[in-house]
N, C-alpha and C positions, 0 to 999 in steps of 0.2 A: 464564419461563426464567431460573434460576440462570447468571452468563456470567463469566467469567475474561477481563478483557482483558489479557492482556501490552502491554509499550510504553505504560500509557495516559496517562501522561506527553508521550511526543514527540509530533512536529507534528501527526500524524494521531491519535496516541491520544485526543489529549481530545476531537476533531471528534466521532468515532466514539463515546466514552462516552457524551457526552451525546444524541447521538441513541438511542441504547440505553435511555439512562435516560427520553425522553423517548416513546417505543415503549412505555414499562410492562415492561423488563425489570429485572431484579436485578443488578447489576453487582458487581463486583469487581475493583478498578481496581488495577495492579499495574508497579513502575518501579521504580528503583535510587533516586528520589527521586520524591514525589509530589505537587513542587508543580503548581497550574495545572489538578489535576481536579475535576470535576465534584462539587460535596460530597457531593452526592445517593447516591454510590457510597461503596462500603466499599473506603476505600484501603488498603492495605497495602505499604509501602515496602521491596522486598526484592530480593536477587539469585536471581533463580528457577532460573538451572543448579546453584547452589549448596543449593536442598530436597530432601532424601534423599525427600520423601512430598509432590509438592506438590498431590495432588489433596485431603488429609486438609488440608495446611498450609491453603488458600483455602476451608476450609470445604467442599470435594462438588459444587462447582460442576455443572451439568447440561452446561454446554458451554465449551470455549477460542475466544478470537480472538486468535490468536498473530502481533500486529504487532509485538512489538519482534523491533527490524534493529539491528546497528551500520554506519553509513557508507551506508546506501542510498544517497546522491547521489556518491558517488564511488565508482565502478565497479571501480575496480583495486584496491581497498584489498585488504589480506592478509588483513584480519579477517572477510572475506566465505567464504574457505574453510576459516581456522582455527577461527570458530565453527560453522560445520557439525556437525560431531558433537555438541556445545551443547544446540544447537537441536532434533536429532533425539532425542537421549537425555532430553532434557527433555520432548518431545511422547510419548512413548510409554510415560513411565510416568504419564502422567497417562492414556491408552489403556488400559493395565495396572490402573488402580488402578479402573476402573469410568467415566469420562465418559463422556459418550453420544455427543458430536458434539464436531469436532472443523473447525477453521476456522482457516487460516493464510492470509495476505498475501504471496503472490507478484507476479510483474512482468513486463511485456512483456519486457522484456531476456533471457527466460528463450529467447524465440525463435530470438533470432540473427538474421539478414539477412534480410531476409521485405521484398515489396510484397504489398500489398491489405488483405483484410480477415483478421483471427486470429479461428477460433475453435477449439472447446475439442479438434479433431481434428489440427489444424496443427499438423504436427511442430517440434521443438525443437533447433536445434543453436545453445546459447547461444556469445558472442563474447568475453564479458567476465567476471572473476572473482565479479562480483554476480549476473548471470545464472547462471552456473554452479552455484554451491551452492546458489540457488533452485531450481533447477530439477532438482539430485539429491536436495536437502529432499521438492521433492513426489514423485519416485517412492518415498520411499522410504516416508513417511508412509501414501502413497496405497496402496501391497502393504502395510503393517503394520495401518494401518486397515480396511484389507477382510478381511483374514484374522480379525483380530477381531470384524468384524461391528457397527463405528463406523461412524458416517457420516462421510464427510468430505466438506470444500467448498475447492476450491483458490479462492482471490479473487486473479485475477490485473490486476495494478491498471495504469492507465494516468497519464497524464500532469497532473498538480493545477495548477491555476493560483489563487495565493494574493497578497496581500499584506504577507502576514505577514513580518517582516523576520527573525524569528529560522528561516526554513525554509532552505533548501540548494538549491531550483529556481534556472532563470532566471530567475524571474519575482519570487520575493524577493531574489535578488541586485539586479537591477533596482530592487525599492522600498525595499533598504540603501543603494545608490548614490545613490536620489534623496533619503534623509533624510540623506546626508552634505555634498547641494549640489552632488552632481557632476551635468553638463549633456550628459558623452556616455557613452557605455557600449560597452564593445569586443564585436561580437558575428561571428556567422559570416555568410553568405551569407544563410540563412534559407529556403532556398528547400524543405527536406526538411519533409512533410506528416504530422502525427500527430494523435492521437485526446487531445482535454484536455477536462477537465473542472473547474469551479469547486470547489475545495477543498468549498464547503459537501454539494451535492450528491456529490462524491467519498464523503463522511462518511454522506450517507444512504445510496446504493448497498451498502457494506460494512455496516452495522449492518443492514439490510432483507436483506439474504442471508443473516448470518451469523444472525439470527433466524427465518430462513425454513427452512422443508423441503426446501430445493435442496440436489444434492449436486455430487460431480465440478467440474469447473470453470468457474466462470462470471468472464465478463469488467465487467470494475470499468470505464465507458464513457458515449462519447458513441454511437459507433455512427458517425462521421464523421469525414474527416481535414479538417486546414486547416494552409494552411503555418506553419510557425514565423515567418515575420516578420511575417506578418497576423493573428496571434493575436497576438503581442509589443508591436506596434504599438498594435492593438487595448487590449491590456490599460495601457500607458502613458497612451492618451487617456482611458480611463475611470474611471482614479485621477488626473488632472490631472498627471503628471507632468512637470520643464520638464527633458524627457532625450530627447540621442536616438540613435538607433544608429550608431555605427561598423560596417558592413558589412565583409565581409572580415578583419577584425581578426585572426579564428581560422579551422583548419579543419574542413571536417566532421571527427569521429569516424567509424575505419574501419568501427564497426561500426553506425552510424546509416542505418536503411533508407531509400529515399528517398520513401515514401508507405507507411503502415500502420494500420490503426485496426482496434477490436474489436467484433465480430460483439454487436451490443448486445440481441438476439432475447430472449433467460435472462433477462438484467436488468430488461430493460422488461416481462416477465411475472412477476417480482419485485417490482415498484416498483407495478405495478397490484394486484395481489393484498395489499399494504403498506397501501394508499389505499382500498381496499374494507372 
């Protein structure tokens, strides 16, 4: 498989390249700048809403995984609904021009207030401007793609737990804080339970789907919640960090469910069927 990564530049682009490249796929690796990818892939450094033709532009790619976002880590941003039509106009004439499959990175946030487990039937009333235009992106993908007789796969992603100090989580503000020498970290209660996942695995999950014959929506997962401060906690003692939480400092967000994780069924017969 010939594969179009958009974003494969930012935090997750590159995770996801090279597990691609490392699966025996063809990549084409695609960002506003391209440092930091995988060489193995054909980069090409460009602003993709701005390709009059980008299925001819990236060579005929057999299939897209359309991760580039601006502001995914901050929910309110304006540019989550100003680039919406962007996003959509750009996935449909590559629909238009002959791809065969077609694979975009969506998000829990897409939900709205939910307790239990999501899966790919659990309706959607998102809370937040980044939820929102995700989650009108994939209707609209998802009727444009069937009427053409594309596959598509929504990858709706759950929560990465990384180290990496250039990402946007809690969990790299945490290991920015502790390479600056600070000793406490202002955080919430912690007591709300979600579904995370180690960045690495995060990156296999998505490159194992979006190379897979799945369609419709499958959940990017552990399959399991754990609270926010016992994973936090957790992940501080396991990078030796000498930090620790200020509880209370912040509050919940109103639109933070208080126990949610993703129905991990799709995945884990992806990830099997990967390894066979």
């Amino acid at each position: 498989m010939k594969i179009l990564v958009t974003g494969a530049g930012g935090y997750l682009g590159r995770g996801v390249v090279k597990e691609l490249l490392d699966a025996g796929c063809e990549v084409v690796a695609t960002d506003i700048v391209g440092n930091g990818i995988d060489k193995r892939a054909e980069i090409i450094s460009a602003d993709i809403f701005a390709i009059e033709s980008p299925y001819d532009f990236f060579g005929k790619p057999d299939a897209v995984l359309h991760l580039a976002w601006r502001n995914g880590f901050v929910h309110n941003a304006d540019s989550h609904i100003g680039d919406l039509p962007l996003h959509d106009r750009f996935l449909k004439k590559l629909i238009d021009s002959g791809i065969k499959r077609c694979c975009v990175m969506g998000t829990m946030h897409e939900i709205g207030f939910f307790e239990g487990s999501i899966n790919e039937n659990t309706p959607c009333s998102p809370m937040n401007p980044y939820g929102i235009a995700k989650n009108a992106l994939r209707r609209s993908i998802e009727i444009y793609a069937g009427g053409k007789g594309i596959e598509f796969l929504w990858l709706r992603g759950y929560y990465i737990v990384s180290s990496d100090v250039k990402g946007a989580s809690v969990f790299s503000k945490i290991a920015q804080a502790a390479a600056e020498g600070k000793t406490e970290f202002p955080f919430t209660m912690g007591l709300n339970q979600y579904d995370y996942l180690d960045y690495d695995e995060f990156c296999a999950q998505t490159a194992a789907a979006s190379a897979s014959d799945e369609t419709g929506i499958i959940n990017i997962c552990s399959g399991r919640p754990e609270k926010l401060c016992d994973r936090v906690e957790r992940f501080i003692k396991e990078n030796g960090f000498n930090i620790k939480l200020k509880y209370g400092a912040f509050p919940d967000r109103p639109y933070d469910s208080k126990a949610v994780w993703g129905d991990d069924k799709k995945i884990r017969s992806v990830m099997a069927r990967s390894k066979s």
